[in-house]
Each structure stands twice: as C-alpha cells, then as structure tokens.
Wavefront OBJ file of the C-alpha trace (Angstrom):
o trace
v 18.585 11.026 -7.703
v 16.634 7.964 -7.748
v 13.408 8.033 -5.429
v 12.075 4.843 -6.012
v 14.338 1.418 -5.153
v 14.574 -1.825 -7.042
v 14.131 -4.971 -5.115
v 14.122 -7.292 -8.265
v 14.409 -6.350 -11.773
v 10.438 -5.775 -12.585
v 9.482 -4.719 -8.999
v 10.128 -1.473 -7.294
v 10.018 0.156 -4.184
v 7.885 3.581 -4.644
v 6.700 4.053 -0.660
v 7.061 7.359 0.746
v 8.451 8.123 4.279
v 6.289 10.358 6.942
v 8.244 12.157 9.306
v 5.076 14.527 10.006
v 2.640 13.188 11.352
v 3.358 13.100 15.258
v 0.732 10.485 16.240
v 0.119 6.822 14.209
v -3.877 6.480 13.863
v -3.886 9.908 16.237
v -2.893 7.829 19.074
v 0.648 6.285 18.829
v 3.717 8.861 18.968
v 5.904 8.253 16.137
v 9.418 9.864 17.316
v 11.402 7.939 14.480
v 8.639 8.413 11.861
v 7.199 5.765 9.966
v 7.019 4.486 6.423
v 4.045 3.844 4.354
v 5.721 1.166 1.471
v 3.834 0.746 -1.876
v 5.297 -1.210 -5.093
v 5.053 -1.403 -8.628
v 5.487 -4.544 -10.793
v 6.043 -3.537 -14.144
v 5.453 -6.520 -16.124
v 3.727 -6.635 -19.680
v 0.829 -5.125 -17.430
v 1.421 -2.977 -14.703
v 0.702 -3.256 -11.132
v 0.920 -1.045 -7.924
v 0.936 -2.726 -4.733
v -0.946 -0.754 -1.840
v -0.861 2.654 -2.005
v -0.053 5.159 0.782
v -1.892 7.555 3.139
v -3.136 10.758 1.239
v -0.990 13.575 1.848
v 1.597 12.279 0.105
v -0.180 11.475 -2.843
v 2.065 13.357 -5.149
v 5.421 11.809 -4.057
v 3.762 8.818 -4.546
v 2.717 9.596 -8.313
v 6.220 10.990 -9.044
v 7.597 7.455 -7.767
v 5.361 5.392 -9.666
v 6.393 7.089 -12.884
v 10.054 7.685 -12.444
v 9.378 3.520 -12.679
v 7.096 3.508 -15.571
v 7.383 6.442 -16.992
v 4.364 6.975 -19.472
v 2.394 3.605 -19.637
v -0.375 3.136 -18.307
v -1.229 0.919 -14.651
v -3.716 -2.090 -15.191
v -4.185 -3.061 -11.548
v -4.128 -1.576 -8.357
v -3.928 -4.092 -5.660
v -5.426 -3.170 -2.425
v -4.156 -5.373 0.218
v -5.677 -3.421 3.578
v -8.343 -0.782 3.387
v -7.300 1.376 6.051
v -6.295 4.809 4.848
v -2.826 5.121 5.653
v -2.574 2.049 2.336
v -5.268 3.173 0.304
v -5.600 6.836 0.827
v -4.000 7.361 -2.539
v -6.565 5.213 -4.712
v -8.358 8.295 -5.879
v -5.474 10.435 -7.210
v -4.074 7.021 -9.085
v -7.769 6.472 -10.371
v -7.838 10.294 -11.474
v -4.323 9.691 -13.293
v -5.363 6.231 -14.685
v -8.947 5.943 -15.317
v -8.926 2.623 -16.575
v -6.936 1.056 -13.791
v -8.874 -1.819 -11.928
v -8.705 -1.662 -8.182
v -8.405 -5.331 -7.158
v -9.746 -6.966 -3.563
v -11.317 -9.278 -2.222
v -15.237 -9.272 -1.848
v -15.057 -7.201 1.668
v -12.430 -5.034 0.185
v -15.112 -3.746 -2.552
v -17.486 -2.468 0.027
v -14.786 -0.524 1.983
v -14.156 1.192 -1.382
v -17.407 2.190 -1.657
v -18.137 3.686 2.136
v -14.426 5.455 1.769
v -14.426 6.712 -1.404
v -17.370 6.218 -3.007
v -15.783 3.493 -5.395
v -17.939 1.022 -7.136
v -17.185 0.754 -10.528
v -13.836 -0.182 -12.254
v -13.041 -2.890 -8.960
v -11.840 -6.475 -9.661
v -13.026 -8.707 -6.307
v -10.897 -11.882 -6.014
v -11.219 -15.363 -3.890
v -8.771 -16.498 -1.788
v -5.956 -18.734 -3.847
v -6.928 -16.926 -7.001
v -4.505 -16.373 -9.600
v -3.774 -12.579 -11.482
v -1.360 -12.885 -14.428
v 0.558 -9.918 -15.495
v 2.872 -11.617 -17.626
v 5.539 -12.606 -16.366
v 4.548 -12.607 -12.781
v 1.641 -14.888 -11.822
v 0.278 -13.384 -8.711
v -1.441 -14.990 -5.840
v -3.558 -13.812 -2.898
v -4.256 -15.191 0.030
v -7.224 -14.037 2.690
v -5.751 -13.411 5.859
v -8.875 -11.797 7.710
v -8.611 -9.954 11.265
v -4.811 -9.217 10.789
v -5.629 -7.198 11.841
v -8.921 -5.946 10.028
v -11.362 -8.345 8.460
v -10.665 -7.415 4.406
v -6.418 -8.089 4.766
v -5.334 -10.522 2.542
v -1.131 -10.838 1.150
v -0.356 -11.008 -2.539
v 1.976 -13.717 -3.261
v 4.337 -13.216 -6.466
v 5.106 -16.478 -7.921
v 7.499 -15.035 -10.391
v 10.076 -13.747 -7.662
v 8.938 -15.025 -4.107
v 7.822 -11.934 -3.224
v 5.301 -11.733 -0.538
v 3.654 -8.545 -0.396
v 2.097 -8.825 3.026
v 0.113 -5.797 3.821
v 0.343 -4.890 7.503
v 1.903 -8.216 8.559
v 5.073 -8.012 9.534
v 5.546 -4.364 9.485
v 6.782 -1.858 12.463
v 7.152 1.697 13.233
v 9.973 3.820 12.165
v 10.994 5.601 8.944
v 13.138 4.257 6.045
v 15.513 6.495 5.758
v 18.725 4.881 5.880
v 17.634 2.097 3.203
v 14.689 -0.517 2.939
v 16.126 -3.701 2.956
v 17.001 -5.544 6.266
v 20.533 -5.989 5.318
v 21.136 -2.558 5.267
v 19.164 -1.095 8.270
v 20.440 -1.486 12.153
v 17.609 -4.307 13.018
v 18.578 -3.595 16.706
v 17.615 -0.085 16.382
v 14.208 -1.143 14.461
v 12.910 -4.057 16.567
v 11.901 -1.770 19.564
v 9.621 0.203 17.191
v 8.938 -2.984 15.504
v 7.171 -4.862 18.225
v 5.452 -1.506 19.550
v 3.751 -1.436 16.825
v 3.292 -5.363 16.545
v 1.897 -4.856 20.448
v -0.031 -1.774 19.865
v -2.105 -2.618 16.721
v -1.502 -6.383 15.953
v -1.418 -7.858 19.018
v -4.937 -8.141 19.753
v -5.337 -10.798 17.106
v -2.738 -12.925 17.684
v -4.437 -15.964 16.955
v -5.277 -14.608 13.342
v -1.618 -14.094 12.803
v -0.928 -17.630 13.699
v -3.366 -18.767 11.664
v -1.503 -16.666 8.493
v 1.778 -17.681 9.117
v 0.526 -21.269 9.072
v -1.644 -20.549 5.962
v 1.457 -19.324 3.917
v 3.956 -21.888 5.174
v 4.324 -23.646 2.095
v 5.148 -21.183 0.058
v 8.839 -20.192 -1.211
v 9.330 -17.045 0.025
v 12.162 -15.382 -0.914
v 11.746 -11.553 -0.394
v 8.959 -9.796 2.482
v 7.467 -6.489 1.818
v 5.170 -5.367 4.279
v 3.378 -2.266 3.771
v 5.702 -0.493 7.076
v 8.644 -1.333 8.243
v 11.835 -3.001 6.579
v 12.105 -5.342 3.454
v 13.048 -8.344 4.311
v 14.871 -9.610 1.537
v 18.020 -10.843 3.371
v 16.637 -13.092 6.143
v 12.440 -13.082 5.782
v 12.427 -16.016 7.818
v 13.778 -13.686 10.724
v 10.113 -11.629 10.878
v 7.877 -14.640 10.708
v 9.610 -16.052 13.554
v 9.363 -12.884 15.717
v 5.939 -12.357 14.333
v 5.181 -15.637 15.476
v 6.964 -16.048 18.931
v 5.288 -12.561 19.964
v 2.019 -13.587 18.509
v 2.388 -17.367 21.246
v 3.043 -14.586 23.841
v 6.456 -15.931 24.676
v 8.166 -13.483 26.844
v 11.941 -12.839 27.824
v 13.387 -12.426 31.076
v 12.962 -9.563 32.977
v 10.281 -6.502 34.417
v 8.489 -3.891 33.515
v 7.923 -2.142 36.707
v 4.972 1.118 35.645
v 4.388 3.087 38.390
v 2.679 6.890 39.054
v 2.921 9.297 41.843
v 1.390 12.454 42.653
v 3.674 13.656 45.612
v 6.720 11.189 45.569
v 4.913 8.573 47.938
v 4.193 5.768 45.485
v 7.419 6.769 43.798
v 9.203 5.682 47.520
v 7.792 2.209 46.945
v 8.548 2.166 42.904
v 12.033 2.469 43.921
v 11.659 -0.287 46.920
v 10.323 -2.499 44.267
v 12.787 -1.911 41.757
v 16.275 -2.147 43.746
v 14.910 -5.447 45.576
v 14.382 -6.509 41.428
v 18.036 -5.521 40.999
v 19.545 -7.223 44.381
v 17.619 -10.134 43.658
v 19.564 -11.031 40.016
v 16.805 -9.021 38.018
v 19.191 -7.801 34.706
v 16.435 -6.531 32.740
v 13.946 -3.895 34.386
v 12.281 -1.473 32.392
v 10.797 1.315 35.040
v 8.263 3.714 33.689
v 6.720 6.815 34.988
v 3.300 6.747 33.719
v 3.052 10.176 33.873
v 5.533 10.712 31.449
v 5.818 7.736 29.217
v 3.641 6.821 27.072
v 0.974 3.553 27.140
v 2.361 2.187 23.520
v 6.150 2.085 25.448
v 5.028 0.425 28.201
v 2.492 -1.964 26.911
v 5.931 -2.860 23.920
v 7.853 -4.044 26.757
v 5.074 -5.839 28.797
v 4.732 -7.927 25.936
v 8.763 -8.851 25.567
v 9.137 -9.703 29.284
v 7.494 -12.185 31.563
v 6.747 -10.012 34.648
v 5.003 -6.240 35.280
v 4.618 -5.034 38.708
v 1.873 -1.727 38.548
v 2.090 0.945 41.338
v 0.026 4.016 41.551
v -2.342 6.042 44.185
v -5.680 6.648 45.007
v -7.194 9.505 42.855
v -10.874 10.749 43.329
v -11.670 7.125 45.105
v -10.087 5.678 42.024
v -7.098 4.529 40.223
v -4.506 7.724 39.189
v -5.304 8.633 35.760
v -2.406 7.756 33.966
v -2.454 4.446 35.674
v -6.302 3.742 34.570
v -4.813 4.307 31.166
v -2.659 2.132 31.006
v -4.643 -0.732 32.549
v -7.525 0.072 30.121
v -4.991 0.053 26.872
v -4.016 -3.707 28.621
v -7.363 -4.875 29.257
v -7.595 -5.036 25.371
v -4.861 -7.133 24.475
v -6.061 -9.661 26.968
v -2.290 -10.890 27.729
v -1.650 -14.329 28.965
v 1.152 -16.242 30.472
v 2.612 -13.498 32.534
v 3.199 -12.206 36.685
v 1.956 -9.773 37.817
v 2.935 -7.475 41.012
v 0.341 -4.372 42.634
v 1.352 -1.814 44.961
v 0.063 1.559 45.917
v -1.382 4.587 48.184
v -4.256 6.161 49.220
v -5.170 8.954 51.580
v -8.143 10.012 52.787
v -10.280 7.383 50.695
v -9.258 3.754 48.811
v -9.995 2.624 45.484
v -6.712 2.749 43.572
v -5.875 -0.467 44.516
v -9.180 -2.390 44.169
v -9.182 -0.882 40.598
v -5.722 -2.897 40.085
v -6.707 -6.123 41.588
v -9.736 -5.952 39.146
v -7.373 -5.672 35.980
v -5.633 -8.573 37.663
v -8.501 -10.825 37.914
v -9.844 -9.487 34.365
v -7.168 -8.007 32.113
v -6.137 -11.357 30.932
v -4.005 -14.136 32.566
v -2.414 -12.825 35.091
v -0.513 -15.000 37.910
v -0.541 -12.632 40.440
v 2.597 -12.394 42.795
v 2.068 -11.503 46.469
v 1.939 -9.489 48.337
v -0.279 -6.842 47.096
v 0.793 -3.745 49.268
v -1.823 -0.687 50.348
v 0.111 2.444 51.998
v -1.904 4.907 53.810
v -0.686 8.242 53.025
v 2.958 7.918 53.603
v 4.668 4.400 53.113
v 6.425 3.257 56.411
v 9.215 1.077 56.908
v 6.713 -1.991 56.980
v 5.096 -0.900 53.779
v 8.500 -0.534 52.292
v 10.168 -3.646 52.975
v 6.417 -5.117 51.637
v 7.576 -4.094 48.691
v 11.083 -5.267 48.833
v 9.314 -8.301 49.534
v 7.226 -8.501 46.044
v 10.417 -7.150 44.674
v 12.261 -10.517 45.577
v 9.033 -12.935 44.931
v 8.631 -11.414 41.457
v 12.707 -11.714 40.813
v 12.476 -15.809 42.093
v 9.393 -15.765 39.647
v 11.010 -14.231 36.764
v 14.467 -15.769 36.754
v 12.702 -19.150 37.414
l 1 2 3 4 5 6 7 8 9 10 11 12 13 14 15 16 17 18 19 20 21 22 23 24 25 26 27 28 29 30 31 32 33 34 35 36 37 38 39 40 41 42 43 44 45 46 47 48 49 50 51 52 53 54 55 56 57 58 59 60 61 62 63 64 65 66 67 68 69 70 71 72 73 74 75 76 77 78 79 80 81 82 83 84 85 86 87 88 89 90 91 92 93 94 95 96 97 98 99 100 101 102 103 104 105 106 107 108 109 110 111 112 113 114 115 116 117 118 119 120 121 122 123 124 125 126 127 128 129 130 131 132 133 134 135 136 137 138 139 140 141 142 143 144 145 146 147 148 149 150 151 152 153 154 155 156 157 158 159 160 161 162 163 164 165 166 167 168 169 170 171 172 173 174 175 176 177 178 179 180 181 182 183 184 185 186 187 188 189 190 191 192 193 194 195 196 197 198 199 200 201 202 203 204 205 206 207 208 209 210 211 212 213 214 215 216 217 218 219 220 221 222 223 224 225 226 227 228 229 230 231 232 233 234 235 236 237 238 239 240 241 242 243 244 245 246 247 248 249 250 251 252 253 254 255 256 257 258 259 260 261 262 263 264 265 266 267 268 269 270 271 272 273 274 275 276 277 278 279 280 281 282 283 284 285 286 287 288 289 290 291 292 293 294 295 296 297 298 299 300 301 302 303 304 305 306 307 308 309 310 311 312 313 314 315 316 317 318 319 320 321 322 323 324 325 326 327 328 329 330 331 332 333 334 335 336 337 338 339 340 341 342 343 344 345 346 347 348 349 350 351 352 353 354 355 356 357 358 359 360 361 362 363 364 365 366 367 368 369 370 371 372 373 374 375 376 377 378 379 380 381 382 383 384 385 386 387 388 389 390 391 392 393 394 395 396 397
C-alpha cells in the first residue's frame, strides 16, 4: 500500500501522522493527533518540501523514496525552523550528502544553533526564483508568522503554495489529506485552536501575508499541518483572515472555577439568564477541568466571555490565573467582557480579574461586576442574572 499521496503528477504528499505525542510544543493536548506534512517535487531535480519532527525520521525516508526511488534530492527547502518541520534535516543530509538545504538568510543561522549546519545551505531573498525544471519555484518572506525566518514557497508550475505553518490546524490525517475528502466541520474546531493558540498572537503579520500573496494564482494549499486545500484554498485564507481581523460570531464563552460549588451557584445564574435571554450559543467551561487552548479557541470565535472564579491565597484561583495569563498574550480586541466571583475570609480574586480587564487587551467590560462573600445570596444571584441579561442584549446586538 501506497504511503505517500499524489497531489499533482510531479508532487507528492510524504508527511507522516503523530498520534503520540500527547502535548503540541509540550503544552497543547492533541486528542485527535496532528500531522506534520512534508512534499517532494520530483522534477528533473528533486525537491523535499519541509521536513517533519524527528522521531519519525524513518517513515519519512521510506516516503520520500517510495516517490523517488533511488535518485538523488538536490534541495531541501526549509520553510519554518522550528523542529517539528525541520527535525528531519540531519537524517536526509546523512542519506543525501550533497543535498542543499535552502532558506532564507535567518533560516541559515537557525541551522547552525540547531544542528550545527553551516555548510551545504543555499540562503535565498524574498521573490527569488529556484528552477527545478519544470517547476519554477518562488518564495516569499513572510516573517513573524509566526516566527521571524517563515517564508511560503510558491510553485509556479502547478499553483501550489507550500505555506509552512500558515494555514495549518491540529488534528491527524488519517482519513485523507485533501479538503474534499475530510469532514471540515470536524477539523475547524482543532483548526482555529491551533490558529488561536500559536498564530494568533501575530495577527497582523498574517494579514500582512495574505495581502503579500494576493496576486498570485493559487490553485492548491499545503500547509505544513492540517488539510490540503486543493478543492476550495480560497476557503482557509478567508478564515485565516477573518480570525486574524478578530471578527467574532455570536454567542459566550462563560469560564468559570469553583472550589466548593459557590462560584459554580453563580456560573449557573449567569449561564441560564444567557439562555432565557435568546443566548443560542454558550460555551461553559470548568477551568478546572478544561483546558486553556479550549477555552481561549472559542473566546476567539465568539464576541462575549464572562470569567467567574474565587479568591485563592488573596488571589485569583489557579486555574483561573491561567487562563487570564494564556489571554493576556494574545492581547484580544473587539470583545465583552463579564466578571463575577467569591471570596472568604480575604479578597483579591476579583481585583486580579478587573486587572486583566483593564490590561488583557480590549475589553468592553459589561456590568455589573459581582463580589460574593462566602456564600452567594439571593442578591448576589440575581446580580448575576443581571450580567447574564446585559451580556445577552450585548451579544445579540
């Protein structure tokens, strides 16, 4: 059986999926796995497009040859530097020692701090032209998406645009590579966590990429995770592009943390005044037991979060501090934002929430903030029935 995939007649599919390792970066849970894609043109001279993370080095190998069998590669195009692409440029190096490793000027010092590489590397400029034939490639410098070596390798020959980390999401291939043969409603989830969790920081360098490439005739997308987009590539760059303007969707995230049930009394206050009030979409998380990456995926698709947690050692609940830190990051903008909480013998949890509100981005903060002591009472409860119903006029607005 065939291990490697064709996507045109010179150009290959020879990415490997990773179903082992349990955290993305050691930080993001990967429950559906994810895919690290790498390609091979094999034109008059040969060409691998980004490699894949290490320990799968020799399915890698065995891919590239079922394509090529016994010639020889002439380039290896590095589009992104960080490990998880170019973990296998030793082992291709060791199996083809006169293969050029080709990147741009930044790319050739990573080489060298990783893996000691600095002979045998080809640096290129941005809009320079590599010609293996048939195929005329082009790159493009797209720096800070999202680290400050990316660039995308444009082939002229097929439209292909080979777009390093752009693009790309979460989740294994294993039911086919191509967008017309995936469920894209079962990949956009994991798509936009990890668009939110690793991209969406530099937002503005993604807009200024998609503008960049505009003109060209794309045809086919092949990020280095994630789907190809060979049906519909026009479908990613608009998602890419709506997420990275921070347009939101209708509806609320409501994160919330309790120690004893208290807070969790006014989470569920909050959340059926959302409900009463026309609210279709809520998304209510227990930070305790979910995850920043989930939360922080759906704060970015919907235009209000309302944050509820207690007191905990005079400060914010840990869980809860978390979150807010991971948030704090990604600088948000354009969105509501609700607060609620507890305390018992001492404040703090609170305060530490009306901080992230006035410097975790751009929040427009919804009223009213509510403070229970201990115990919420009735008052405190229809308070938050209250921000419940202001946040639902806000949203549906």
């Amino acid at each position: 059986m065939a291990l490697s995939v064709p996507i045109t007649e010179d150009v290959h599919w020879v990415g490997v999926n990773d179903h082992q390792t349990h955290l993305f970066e050691g930080v993001w849970p990967l429950p559906r796995g994810v895919s690290y894609n790498s390609y091979v043109i094999a034109d008059e001279k040969v060409a691998v497009v980004d490699g894949v993370k290490d320990a799968n080095a020799a399915d890698h190998l065995d891919r590239i040859r079922e394509v090529i069998g016994d010639r020889p590669i002439a380039y290896l195009i590095v589009n992104h530097m960080e490990p998880d692409h170019s973990g296998t440029v030793r082992t291709l190096r060791e199996a083809f020692p006169q293969m050029q490793v080709v990147g741009n000027r930044k790319t050739a010092g990573f080489l060298e701090q990783f893996y000691g590489l600095d002979a045998g590397v080809k640096t290129v400029a941005d809009g320079e032209e590599l010609d293996l034939g048939r195929h005329k490639l082009r790159f493009f410098l797209t720096p800070m998406v999202h680290w400050p070596e990316t660039m995308v390798t444009f082939d002229e020959t097929d439209g292909i645009l080979f777009s390093a980390d752009a693009f790309g999401g979460f989740a294994a291939l294993d039911d086919g590579i191509f967008d017309d043969q995936v469920d894209l409603a079962h990949y956009e989830d994991e798509i936009l966590r990890y668009f939110s969790n690793i991209v969406g920081k530099y937002t503005k360098p993604v807009l200024n990429a998609i503008d960049k490439l505009k003109s060209l005739e794309i045809k086919t997308i092949a990020p280095t995770h994630g789907p190809v987009w060979r049906s519909n590539p026009g479908q990613i760059i608009q998602k890419y592009a709506r997420w990275s303007r921070q347009e939101t969707e209708p509806g609320v995230v409501l994160a919330f943390g309790s120690m004893y049930g208290n807070t969790a009394k006014m989470a569920e206050a909050v959340g059926r005044a959302l409900a009463d009030a026309g609210v279709s979409t809520i998304r209510a998380y227990d930070v305790s037991r979910t995850h920043p990456s989930f939360i922080i995926r759906d704060a970015w698709r919907y235009g209000g979060l309302i944050i509820g947690a207690p007191t905990y050692n005079s400060g914010l609940f840990p869980p809860m501090d978390t979150l807010l830190r991971d948030l704090e990051i990604l600088r948000m903008e354009g969105r509501h934002l609700g607060i609620f909480g507890s305390y018992g013998w001492s404040g703090g949890g609170v305060k530490r929430m009306r901080e992230f509100a006035d410097t975790g981005g751009k929040w427009e903060l919804v009223e009213p903030v509510i403070e229970a002591n201990c115990a919420p009472g009735d008052h405190d409860l229809e308070q938050c029935a209250e921000l419940g119903r202001r946040m639902a006029e806000t949203v549906n607005a």
